[in-house]
N, C-alpha and C positions, 0 to 999 in steps of 0.2 A: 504493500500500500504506500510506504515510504518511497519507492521509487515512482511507480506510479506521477505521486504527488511530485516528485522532481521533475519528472518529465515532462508534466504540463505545465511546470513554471518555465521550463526551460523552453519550451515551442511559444509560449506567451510574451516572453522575452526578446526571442529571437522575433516575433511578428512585429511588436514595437519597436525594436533596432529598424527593421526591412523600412518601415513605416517611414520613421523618422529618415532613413536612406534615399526614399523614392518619391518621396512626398514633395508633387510640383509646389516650385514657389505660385504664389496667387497673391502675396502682400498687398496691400495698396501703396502705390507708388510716392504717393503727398500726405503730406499731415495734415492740411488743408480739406484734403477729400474723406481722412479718418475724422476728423471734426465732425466733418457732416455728416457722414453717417452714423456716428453718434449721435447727434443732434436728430436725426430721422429716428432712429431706434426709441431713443426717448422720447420724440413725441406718437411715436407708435402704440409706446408702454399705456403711457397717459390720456391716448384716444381709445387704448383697452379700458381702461380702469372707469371711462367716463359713461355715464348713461347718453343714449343720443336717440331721436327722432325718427331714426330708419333702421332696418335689418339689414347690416353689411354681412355677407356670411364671408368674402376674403375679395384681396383687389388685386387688380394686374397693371403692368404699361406694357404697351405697346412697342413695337419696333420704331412708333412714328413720337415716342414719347409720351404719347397720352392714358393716361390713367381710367381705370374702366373699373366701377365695384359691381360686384356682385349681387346682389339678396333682392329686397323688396320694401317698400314705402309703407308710413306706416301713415294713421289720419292725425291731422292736428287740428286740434280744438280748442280755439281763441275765446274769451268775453273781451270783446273790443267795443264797447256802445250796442253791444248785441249780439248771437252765436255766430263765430266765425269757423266755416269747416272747410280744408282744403285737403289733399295730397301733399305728404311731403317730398313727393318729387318734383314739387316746384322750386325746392332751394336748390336741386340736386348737388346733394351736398354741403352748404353753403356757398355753393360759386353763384347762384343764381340770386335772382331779388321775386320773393314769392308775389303776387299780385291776387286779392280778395275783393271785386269791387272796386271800390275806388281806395281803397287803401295798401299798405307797399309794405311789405314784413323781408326782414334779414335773418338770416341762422348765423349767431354770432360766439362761439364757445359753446355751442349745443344751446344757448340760449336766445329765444325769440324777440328782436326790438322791433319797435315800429320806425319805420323810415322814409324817403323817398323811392323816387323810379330809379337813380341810379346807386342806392342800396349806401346811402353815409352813414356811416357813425359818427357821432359827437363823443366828445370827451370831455371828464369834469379837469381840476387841478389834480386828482389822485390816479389819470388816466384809467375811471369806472367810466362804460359806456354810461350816455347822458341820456339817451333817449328813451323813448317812452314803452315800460314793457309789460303791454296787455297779459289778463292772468291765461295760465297754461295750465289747460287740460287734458293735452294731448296723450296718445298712446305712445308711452316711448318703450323702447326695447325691454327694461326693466318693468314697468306695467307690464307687457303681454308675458312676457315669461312668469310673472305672479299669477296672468288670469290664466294662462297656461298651466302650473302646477297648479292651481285650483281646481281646474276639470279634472286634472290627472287625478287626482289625491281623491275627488267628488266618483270617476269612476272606477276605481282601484276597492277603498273602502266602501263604497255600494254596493256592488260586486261581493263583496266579502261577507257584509251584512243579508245580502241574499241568499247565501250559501251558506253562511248559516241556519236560518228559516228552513231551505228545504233540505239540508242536510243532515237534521237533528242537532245544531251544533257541531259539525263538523265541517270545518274550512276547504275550500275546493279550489283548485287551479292557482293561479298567484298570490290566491289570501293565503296560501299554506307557509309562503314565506316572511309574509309581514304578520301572522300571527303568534309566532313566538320574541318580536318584538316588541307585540302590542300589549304579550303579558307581561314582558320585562317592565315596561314602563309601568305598568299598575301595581307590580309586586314589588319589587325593588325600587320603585322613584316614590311612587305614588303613595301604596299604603308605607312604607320604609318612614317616608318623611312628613307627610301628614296625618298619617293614621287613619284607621277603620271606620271611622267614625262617621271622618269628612272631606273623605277623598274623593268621593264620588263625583261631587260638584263644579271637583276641576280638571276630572280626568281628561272633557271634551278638550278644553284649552291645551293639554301636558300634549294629549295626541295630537293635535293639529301642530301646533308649534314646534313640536319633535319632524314631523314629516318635512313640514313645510322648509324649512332650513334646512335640511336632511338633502331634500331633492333640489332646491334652490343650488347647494353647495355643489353637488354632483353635476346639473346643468353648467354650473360657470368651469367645468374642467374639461367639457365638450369643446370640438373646434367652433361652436356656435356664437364663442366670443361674450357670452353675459357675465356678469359680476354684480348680479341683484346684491349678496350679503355684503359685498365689500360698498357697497352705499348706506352711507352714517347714516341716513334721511331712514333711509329702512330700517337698519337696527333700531335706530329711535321708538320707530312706529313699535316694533315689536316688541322695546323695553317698556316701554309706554305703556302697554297693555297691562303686562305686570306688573308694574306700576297703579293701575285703576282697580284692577283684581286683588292685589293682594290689601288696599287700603278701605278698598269699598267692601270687602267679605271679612273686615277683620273684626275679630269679636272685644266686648269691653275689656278685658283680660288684657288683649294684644295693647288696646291703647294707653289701657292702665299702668302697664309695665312701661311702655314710652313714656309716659310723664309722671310715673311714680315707680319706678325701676326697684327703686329699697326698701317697696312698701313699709310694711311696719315693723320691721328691723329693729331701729330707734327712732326715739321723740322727734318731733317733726320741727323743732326748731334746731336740731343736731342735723337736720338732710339739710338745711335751706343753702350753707354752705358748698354740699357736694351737689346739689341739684344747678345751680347756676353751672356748674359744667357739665354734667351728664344729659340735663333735656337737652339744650344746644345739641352735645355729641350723637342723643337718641334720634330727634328730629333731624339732623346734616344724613345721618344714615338712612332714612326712609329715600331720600333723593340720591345718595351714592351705590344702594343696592343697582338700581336701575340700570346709571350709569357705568358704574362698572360691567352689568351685562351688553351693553350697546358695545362699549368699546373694547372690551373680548372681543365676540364677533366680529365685527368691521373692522381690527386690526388685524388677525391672526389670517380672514381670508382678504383681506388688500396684499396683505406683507406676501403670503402664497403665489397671488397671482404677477406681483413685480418682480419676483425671485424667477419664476419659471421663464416669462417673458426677458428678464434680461438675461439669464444662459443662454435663451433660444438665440438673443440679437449677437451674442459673445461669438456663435458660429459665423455670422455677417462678418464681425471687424476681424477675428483669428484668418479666415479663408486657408487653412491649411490641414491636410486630414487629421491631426493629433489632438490640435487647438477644437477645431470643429467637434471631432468624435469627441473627446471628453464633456465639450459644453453638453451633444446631444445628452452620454451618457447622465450626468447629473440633470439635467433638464427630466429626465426619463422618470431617476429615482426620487426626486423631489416631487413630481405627478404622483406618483405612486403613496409620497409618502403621505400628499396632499388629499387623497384618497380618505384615509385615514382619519385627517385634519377635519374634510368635512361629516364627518360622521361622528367626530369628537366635539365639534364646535357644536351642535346638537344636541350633544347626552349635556355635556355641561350647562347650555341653556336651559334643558326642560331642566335638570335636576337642580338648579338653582332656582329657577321658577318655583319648583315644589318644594324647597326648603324655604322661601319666600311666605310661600303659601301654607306651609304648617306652622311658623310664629304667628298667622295673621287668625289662622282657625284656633289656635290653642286655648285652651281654657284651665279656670282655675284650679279645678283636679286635677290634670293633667300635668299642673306645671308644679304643684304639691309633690305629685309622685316619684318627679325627677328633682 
């Protein structure tokens, strides 16, 4: 086996020597031209990371230089003085100046201003566009892949729930694989951290939020190019929720302990002392639980998708098979690891959700007992 093992270091060896021997130069010739294509890469990165108005699924040039994307338009939906509905292939892309009636719209950073016919932007002193930016409704890439995993998830678990009906309770066809997840989350998340009691009430929220995320993360690893969870605006939304949930269902017990933490310990002219700093530090933490959940999320799959994307560009500026292969290689294993990632960014959501959610149910027997 020892030899073995030497042998196939030593052909792996010798493959990387060959490699490094045969390996055409492809350098770029100027430093001037590595600028730029750094400068392309990075804005490459950062036109991933961004939500935007169309479905580009990839883009090409031409031999004539002209750049061609790919996908499909999505609608946009203005309150400008009244409902504004177009195609967004009238910016195509931002190069063009959209036309609605008699009014003139630009695509300026993914962002819509109102303008003239030939598409100006004004500037303040802090060079923020100046002009005028009706509200926006539109469907952007991020919505349809929400309302996307919503059907999905809507006919996945319907499906399921049918199959149980006429199978006696037993799970049929794809529900057989999400349903030793679905007990995971009830019996280790759910009853584990809220209890038997009162765990029923949140389990609808634990499952959806578990999924949703779940599938959102796996979608942005696809060559489909979304990054729903790496949008702070999203995480928001969905710290948010727990946030309303866990304040709005919490029992007097829960709020008791927020602003009388030492109950009746000692005399209550002996707390007033430690209470000037503990309500403060109780009340700062009902707004920090949240927070810290949005920005888990939103940084763990942002930070994923800049890491992959900038190996991938490392193969552009290297152009030589060693430099190339390695970036692919790691590119490869950091997908795989990213795999993982979003399936973790998920368990830790709902289980903090749930642990949220059992201070807020807890009562005062409960909290005697421990």
């Amino acid at each position: 086996m020892r030899n073995t093992l030497l042998v196939k270091l030593f052909l792996v060896s010798t493959i990387l020597f060959s490699v490094t021997v045969f390996a055409k130069d492809t350098e770029i010739n100027s430093e001037e031209t590595k600028t730029d294509l750094k400068t392309e890469i990075d804005e490459y990165i950062q036109h991933h990371l961004k939500d935007s108005h169309d479905f580009s699924l990839f883009s090409y040039t031409d031999t004539e230089g002209h750049e061609h994307h790919v996908g499909f338009p999505l609608p946009i939906i203005l309150w400008d003085d009244g409902l504004v509905v177009f195609s967004s292939s009238k910016f195509h892309h931002g190069e063009d100046v959209a036309t609605s009636g008699d009014n003139h719209y630009k695509l300026y950073h993914e962002k819509i201003y109102k303008t003239d016919a030939n598409g100006t932007i004004n500037y303040d002193a802090e060079h923020h566009p100046s002009n005028i930016k009706p509200l926006d409704f539109s469907i952007t890439k991020s919505v349809m892949m929400i309302l996307i995993t919503g059907f999905l998830m809507l006919l996945l678990f319907g499906g399921l729930a049918k199959s149980y009906s006429k199978n006696n309770g037993i799970a049929k066809g794809v529900g057989r694989f999400f349903e030793p997840v679905i007990l995971y989350i009830r019996d280790d998340i759910a009853i584990a951290t809220i209890g038997e009691k009162s765990y029923q009430k949140y389990m609808p929220f634990l499952l959806t939020i578990f999924f949703f995320i779940w599938f959102l993360n796996m979608f942005g690893l696809t060559p489909l190019g979304v990054n729903v969870t790496g949008n702070i605006a999203i995480t928001s939304a969905l710290a948010i929720l727990t946030f309303l949930i866990t304040n709005f269902t919490g029992t007097k017990d829960y709020w008791k302990h927020l602003f009388d933490p030492l109950g009746d310990s000692m005399p209550w002219y002996a707390k007033i002392p430690l209470y000037i700093i503990l309500i403060p530090i109780e009340v700062l933490g009902i707004f920090i639980k949240p927070f810290s959940l949005l920005i888990r999320l939103y940084a763990n799959m942002q930070a994923g998708h800049i890491v992959i994307m900038s190996l991938i560009g490392l193969m552009f500026i290297f152009k030589n098979w060693i430099g190339s292969s390695l970036s692919f290689g790691l590119a490869f294993a950091i997908s795989l690891i990213e795999i993982l990632v979003a399936l973790l960014q998920a368990y830790i959501f709902t289980m903090l959700s749930a642990l949220y959610f059992g201070f807020a149910s807890e009562e005062h027997e409960h909290a005697e007992a421990h």
